[in-house]
N, C-alpha and C positions, 0 to 999 in steps of 0.2 A: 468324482466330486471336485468342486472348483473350490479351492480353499486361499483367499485372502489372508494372508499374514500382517501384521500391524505393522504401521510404518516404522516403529521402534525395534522390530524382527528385522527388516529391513536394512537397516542401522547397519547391523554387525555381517562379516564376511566370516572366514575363517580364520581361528586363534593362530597367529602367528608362531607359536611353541607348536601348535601341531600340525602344521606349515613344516616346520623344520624339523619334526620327528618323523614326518612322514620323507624327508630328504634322506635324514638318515637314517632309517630303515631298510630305505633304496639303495643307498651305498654299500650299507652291508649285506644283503642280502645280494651285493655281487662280488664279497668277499672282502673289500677295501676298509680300511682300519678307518676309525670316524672318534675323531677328539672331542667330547661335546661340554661346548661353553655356556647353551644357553640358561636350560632354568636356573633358579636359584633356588635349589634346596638343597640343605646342608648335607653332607654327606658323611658327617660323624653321630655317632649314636648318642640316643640320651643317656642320661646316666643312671647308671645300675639303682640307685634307690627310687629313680622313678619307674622306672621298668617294672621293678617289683613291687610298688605301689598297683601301679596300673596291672599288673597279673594277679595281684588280692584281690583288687574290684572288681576285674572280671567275673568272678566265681562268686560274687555273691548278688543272686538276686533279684535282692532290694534294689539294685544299682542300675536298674534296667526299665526301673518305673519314670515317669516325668519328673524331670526335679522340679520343673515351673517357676525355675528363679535359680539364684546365686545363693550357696548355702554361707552361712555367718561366717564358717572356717575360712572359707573362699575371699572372700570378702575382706576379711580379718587381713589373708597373706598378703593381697593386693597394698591393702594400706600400708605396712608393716614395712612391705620391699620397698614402697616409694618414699618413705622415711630413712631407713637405711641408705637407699642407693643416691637420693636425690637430698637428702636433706627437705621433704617437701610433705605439709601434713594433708593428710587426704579423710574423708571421712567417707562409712561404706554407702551412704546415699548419692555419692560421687561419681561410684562405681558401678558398669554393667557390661558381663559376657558378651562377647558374639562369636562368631563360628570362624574366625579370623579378621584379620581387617579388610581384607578383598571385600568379604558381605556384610564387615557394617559399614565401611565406605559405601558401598554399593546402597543401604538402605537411612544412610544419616539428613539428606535431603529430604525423604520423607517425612521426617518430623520437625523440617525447616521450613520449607520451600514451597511456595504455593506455584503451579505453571509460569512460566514467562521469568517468575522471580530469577535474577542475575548472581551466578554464581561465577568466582575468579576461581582458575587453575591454572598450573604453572606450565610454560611449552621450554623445552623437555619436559614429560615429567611421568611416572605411573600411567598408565592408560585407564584403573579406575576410577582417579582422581576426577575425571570430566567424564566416566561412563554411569557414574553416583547419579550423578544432579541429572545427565541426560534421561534417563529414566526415570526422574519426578518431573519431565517436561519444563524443566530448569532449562535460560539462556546460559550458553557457556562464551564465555571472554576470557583470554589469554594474557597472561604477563609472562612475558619471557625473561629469560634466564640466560647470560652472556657468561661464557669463558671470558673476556675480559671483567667480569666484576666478579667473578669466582662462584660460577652460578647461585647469585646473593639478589633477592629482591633487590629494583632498585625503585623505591615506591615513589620518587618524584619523576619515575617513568609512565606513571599509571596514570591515564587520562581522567583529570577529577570529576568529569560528567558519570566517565563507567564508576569511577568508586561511590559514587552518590547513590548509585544505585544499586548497589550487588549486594545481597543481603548475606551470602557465606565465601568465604575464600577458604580453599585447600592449600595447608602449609605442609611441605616434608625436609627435615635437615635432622640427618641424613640423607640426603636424595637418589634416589633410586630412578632413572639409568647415572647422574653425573658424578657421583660420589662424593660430592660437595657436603662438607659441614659450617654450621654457623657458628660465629662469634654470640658470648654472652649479651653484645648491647646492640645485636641486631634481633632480639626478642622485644630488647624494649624498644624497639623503631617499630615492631609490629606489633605491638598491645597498640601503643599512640596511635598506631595510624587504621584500629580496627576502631577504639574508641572516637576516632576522628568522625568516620563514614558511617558506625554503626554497623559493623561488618562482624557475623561468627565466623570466628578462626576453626576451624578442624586441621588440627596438627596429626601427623605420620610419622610415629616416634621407632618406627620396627626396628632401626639399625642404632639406636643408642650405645648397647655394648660391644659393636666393632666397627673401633675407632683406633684412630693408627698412630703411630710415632708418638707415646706417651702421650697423646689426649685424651680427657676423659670426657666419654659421653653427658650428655644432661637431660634437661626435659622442662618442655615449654612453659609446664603447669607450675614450675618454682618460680619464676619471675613474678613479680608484686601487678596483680593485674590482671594476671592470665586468666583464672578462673571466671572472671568479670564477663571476658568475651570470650570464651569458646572452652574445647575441650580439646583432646587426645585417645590416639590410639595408640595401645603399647604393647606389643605382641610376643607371645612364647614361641613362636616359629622357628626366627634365625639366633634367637639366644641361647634356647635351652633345645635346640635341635627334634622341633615337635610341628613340627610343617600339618603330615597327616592327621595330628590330634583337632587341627583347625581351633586355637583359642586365644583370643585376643580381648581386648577390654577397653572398652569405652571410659575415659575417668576425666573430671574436670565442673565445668555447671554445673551448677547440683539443678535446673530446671531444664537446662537441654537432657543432662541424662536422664530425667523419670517422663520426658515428653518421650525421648527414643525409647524407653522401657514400655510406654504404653503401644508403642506405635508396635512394638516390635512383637508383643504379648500378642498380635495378630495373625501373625503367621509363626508363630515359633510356640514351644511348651518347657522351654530351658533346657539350659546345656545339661549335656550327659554327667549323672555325679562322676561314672569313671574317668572324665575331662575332668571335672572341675578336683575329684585328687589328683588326677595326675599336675596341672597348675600348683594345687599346695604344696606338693613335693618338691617338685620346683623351684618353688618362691623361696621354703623354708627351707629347702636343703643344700648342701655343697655348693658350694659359687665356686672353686676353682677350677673345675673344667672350662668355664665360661670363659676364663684368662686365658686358660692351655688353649683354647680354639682359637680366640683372638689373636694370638702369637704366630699360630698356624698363617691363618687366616693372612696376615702381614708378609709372614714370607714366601705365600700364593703371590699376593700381588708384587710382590720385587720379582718373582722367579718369571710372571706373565710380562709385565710391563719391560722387562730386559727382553723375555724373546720376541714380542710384538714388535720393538723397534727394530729387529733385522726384519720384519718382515715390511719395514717403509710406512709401520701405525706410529701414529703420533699421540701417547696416552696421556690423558689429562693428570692433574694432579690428584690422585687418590687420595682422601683423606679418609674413609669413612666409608660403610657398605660392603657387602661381599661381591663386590666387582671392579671390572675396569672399563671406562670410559674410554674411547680412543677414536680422534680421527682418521678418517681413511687415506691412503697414500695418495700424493699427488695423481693427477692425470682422473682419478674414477670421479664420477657425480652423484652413483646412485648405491645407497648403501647397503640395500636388499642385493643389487649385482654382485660388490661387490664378495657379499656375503657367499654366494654362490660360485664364484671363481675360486675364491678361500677354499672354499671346502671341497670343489672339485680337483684343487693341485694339490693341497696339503694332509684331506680329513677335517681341517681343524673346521668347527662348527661353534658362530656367535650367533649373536641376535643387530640387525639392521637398525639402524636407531632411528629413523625412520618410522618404526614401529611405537614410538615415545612422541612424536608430536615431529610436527613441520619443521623447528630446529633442530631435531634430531638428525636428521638427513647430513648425509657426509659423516656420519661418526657408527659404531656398532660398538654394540656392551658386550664384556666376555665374564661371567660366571666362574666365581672362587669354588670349584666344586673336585675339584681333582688334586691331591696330596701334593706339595712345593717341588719334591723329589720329583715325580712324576712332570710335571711342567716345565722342569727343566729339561728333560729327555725328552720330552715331544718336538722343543724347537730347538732342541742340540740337533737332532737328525734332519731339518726341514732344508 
């Protein structure tokens, strides 16, 4: 049988992560010890009252039927933490589950974008930030992002024809590969300048709580404004160390979220109640491990960023994220090679930034996933 695949199957090659599991697989399986930087998922457990949340739910059930929506309680916690943590009032029409931000990035286009419609994403930047909209048959345009301006929009870089035209822009700060965080009155240069063009913001709030050198995270949706033009994603992934639970939230417009609730009520019958308590527990319970990681989490990046620089990486300035940004040492060009020489001298295995958009190239992201102790003994011995 001759079977045609669509030009949007076409689109995608091989996931870069399994690209580089399957390197190092190879290495170990010829016995060579293999340091591995790249995904990013947390490697500390959740915390015991959510564990034992989610082991009650397990056993009973009721908890196994369609929830078909966000339960009140659920709802209720979402509000409640972004009061607390943001100072920011939120109502639960505001708010809607998805199965992480990977898939409701992946599906928020849909309920935007009609084909051709012009979507801005950032170069560096996430890879589903411009793989969303590419799969509503969305144009994608680029603004880039300089280590000279601290990977910071700089929106009188943006050709006023494309901004006239782009109906949603993809914002993250936190930013995920550069580590970059925003200042308070670079929110408000980008409400202005969505209200300008008539542009929805979609904000990428995932690394809010690990923030570094006494800064404190924030969130888009508190500035005077925000709600007007766009919304947010705010994820239980890298905070509350729930990666496999996949639960994240949509919160912000109250008409973009019940357009994505409609959109999404099509292919989905709501999140699992065992998710949505295990999020309550979450939300309402202990916050101080979240500190204790983020502490961690900081003396990863001093222990990384000290031994990359014997190895001739040149690391950005980390403010923010569970990683490290780093230019490659003089003389290489290509940062997938260079990725491969790495890990053929040392073991140590990153991600080719390359993989992050066309400025990415010359630089590779390394993954806070291994204890500070431990990082430090990998490039003590290299």
């Amino acid at each position: 049988m001759n079977i045609e695949f669509s030009k949007r199957a076409d689109r995608f090659g091989s996931n870069i992560f399994n690209i580089l599991n399957q390197k190092k697989n190879d290495r170990l399986a010829q016995g060579k010890p293999v340091y591995n930087f790249t995904v990013g998922t947390p490697d500390f457990k959740p915390d015991e009252s959510v564990m034992k949340v989610v082991s009650e739910a397990a056993l009973d059930p009721e908890n196994y039927k369609y929830s078909l929506g966000d339960t009140d309680e659920l709802l209720d916690a979402v509000c409640k933490w972004y009061k607390r943590r943001y100072n920011t009032v939120i109502t639960p029409d505001k708010v809607a589950s998805v199965f992480g931000t990977q898939e409701g990035m992946a599906h928020i286009a849909l309920a935007l974008c009609n084909p051709g419609d012009l979507c801005l994403v950032p170069n560096p930047g996430y890879p589903i930030f411009e793989i969303g909209p590419f799969l509503c048959d969305a144009q994608i345009a680029y603004y880039n992002l300089l280590p000279e301006n601290d990977y910071l929009i700089d929106f009188d870089s943006i050709d006023e024809d494309t901004a006239k035209k782009a109906k949603m822009m993809v914002v993250s700060y936190p930013l995920n590969p550069v580590c970059a965080t925003a200042p308070d009155e670079f929110y408000d240069k980008l409400i202005a300048f969505a209200k300008k063009y008539n542009i929805i913001i979609i904000h990428d709030n995932a690394y809010s709580e690990i923030i570094y050198d006494g800064q404190i995270g924030g969130s888009f949706l508190s500035h005077e404004g925000a709600m007007e033009v766009g919304v947010e994603f705010n994820s239980l992934s890298k905070t509350y160390n729930l990666t496999g639970l996949r639960l994240s939230f949509l919160i912000g417009n109250r008409e973009i979220v019940s357009k994505f609730k409609t959109v999404r009520s099509q292919f989905d019958y709501g999140t699992s109640f065992i998710y949505q308590k295990a999020a309550v527990a979450a939300l309402n319970g202990p916050q101080g491990y979240v500190a204790d990681n983020r502490a961690e989490y900081e003396l990863r990046r001093n222990a990384l960023v000290a031994g990359i620089k014997k190895l001739g990486l040149k690391p950005a300035d980390v403010k923010g994220t569970m990683f490290v940004w780093a230019a490659i040492p003089d003389g290489y060009t290509s940062s997938a090679d260079y990725v491969m020489e790495l890990l053929n001298k040392t073991g140590v295995l990153c991600t080719p930034g390359s993989s992050f958009g066309s400025l990415g190239e010359g630089h590779v992201r390394f993954a806070l996933v291994l204890p500070h102790e431990e990082i430090e003994n990998i490039f003590s011995n290299l």
